[in-house]
C-alpha positions in Angstrom: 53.7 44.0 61.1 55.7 43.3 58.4 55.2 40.8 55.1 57.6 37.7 54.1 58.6 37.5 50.9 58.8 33.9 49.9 59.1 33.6 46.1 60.1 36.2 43.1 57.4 36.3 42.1 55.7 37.4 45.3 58.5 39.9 45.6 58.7 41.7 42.0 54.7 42.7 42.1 55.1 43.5 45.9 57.7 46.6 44.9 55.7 47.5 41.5 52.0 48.0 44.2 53.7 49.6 47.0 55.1 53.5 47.1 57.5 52.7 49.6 59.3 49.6 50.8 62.1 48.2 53.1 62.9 44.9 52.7 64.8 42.9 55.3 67.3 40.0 54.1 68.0 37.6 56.6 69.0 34.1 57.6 68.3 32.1 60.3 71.7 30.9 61.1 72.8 34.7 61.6 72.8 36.3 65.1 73.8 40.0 63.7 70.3 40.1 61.9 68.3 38.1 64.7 69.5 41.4 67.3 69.5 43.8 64.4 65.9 43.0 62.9 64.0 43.8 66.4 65.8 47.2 66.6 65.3 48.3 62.9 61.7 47.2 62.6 60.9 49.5 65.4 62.3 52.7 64.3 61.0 52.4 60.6 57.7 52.1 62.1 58.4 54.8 64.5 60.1 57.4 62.2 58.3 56.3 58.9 55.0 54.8 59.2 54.3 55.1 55.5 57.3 52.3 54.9 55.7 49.1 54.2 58.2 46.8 55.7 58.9 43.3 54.7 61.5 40.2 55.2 63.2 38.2 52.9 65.1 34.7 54.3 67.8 34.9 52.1 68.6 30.9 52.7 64.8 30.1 52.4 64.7 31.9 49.2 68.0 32.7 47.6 66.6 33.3 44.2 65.5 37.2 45.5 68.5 37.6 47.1 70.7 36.5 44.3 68.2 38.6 42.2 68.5 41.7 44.1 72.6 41.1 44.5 72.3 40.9 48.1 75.6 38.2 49.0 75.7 38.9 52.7 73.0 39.1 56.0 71.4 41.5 57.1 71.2 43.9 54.4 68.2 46.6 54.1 67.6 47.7 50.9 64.8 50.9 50.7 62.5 51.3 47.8 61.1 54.8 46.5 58.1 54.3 43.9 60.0 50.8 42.8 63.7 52.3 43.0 66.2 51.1 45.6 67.3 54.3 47.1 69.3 53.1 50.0 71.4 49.5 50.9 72.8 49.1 54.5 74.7 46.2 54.8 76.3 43.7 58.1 76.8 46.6 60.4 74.6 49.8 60.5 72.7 51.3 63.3 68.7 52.5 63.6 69.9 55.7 63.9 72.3 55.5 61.4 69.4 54.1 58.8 66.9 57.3 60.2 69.1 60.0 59.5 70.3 59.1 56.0 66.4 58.5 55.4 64.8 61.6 57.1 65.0 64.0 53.9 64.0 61.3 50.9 61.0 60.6 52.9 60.0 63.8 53.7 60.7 64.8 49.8 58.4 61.7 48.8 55.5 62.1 51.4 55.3 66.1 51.6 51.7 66.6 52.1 
């Protein structure tokens, strides 16, 4: 399950209470993210069930997208303790995503 954004001021507290976020920008015009979203939703839950995951429409609610300087769909943008860590933008695979965020999450959530 994953939790829509629909404000800034939903979104700014949302990043501050959670220790790890990815955030989905969207639109619903967009095919790329209507194929993409399915795919990436399902490995971040897979691979890192700590990742609180969450959507932004980007057309819906451009202030948080103009906010967080995202200018094109989909873009994925990863959040350590607050701090974007990683941006993936148009074209990027699951896989892709997983590998470049294996080692900060297993750095962050070392038990």
């Amino acid at each position: 399950m994953s939790v829509s954004l629909n404000s800034v001021a939903a979104y700014v507290p949302f990043l501050q209470q959670q220790h790890a976020v990815a955030v989905y920008f969207s639109a619903p015009d967009c095919a790329v993210c209507s194929v993409l979203k399915p795919r990436v939703f399902a490995a971040l839950r897979r691979d890192f069930p700590r990742l609180v995951l969450a959507e932004v429409d980007s057309v819906a609610v451009p202030e948080v997208a103009a906010q967080c300087g995202v200018f094109s769909v989909p873009t994925l943008i990863v959040y350590f303790a607050g701090q974007e860590l990683l941006r993936k933008v148009r074209n990027f695979s699951p896989a892709q995503l997983a590998a470049e965020l294996q080692r900060p999450y297993a750095l962050f959530f070392e038990d």
